[in-house]
Kinemage of the C-alpha trace (Angstrom):
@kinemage 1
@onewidth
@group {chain A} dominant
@subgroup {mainchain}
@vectorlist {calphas} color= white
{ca unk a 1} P 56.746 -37.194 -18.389
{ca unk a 2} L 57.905 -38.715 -14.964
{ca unk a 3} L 55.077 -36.950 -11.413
{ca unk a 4} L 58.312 -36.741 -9.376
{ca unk a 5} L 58.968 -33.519 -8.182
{ca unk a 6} L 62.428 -31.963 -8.897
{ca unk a 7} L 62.908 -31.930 -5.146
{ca unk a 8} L 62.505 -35.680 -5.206
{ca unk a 9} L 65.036 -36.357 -7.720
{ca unk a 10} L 68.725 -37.306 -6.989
{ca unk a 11} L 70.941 -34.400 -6.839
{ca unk a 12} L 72.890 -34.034 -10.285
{ca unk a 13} L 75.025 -30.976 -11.436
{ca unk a 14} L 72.367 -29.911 -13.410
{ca unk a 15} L 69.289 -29.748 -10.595
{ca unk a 16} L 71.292 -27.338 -9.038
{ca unk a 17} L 70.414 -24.272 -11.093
{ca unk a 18} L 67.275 -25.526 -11.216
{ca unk a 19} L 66.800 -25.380 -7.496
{ca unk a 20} L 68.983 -22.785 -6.298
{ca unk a 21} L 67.817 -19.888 -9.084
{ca unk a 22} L 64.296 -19.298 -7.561
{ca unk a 23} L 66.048 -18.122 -4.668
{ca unk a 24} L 68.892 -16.245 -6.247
{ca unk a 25} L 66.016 -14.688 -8.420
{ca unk a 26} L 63.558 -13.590 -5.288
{ca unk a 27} L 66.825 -11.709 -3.452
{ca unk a 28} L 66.866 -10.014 -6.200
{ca unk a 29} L 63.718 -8.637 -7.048
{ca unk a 30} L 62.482 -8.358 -3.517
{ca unk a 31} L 64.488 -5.290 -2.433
{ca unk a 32} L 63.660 -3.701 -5.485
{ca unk a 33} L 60.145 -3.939 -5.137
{ca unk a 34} L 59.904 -3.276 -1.282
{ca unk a 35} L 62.146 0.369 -2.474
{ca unk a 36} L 59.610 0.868 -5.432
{ca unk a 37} L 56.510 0.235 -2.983
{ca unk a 38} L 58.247 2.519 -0.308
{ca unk a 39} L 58.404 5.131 -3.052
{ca unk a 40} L 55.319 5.418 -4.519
{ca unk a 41} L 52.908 4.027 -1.347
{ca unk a 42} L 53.773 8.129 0.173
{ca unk a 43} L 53.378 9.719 -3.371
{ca unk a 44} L 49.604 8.468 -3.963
{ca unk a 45} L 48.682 7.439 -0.787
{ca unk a 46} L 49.743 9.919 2.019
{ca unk a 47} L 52.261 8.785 4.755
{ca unk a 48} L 49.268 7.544 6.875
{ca unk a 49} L 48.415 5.015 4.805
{ca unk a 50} L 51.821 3.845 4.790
{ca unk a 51} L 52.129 3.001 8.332
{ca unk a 52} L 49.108 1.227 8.306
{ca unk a 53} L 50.147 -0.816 5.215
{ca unk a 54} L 53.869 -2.083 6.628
């Protein structure tokens, strides 16, 4: 097994994917955590809390 980094590799059709799907992944599951947070940060904590978190 090669210590190059992916990112140091020459670009090939199947890098791509490999690069690209972290991102793709992250937009994702972002939103739907930041909506699940925003949802249950009032129910158990109070609204308070949850200006002082965000």
């Amino acid at each position: 097994m090669d210590d190059t980094l992916l990112y140091q590799k020459p670009v090939t059709l199947l890098r791509i994917p490999a690069v690209v799907a972290p991102a793709i992944l992250m937009t994702v599951i972002q939103p739907s955590c930041s909506m699940m947070m925003g949802f249950l940060f009032p129910i158990y904590w109070g609204n308070r809390s949850c200006h002082a978190a965000f």
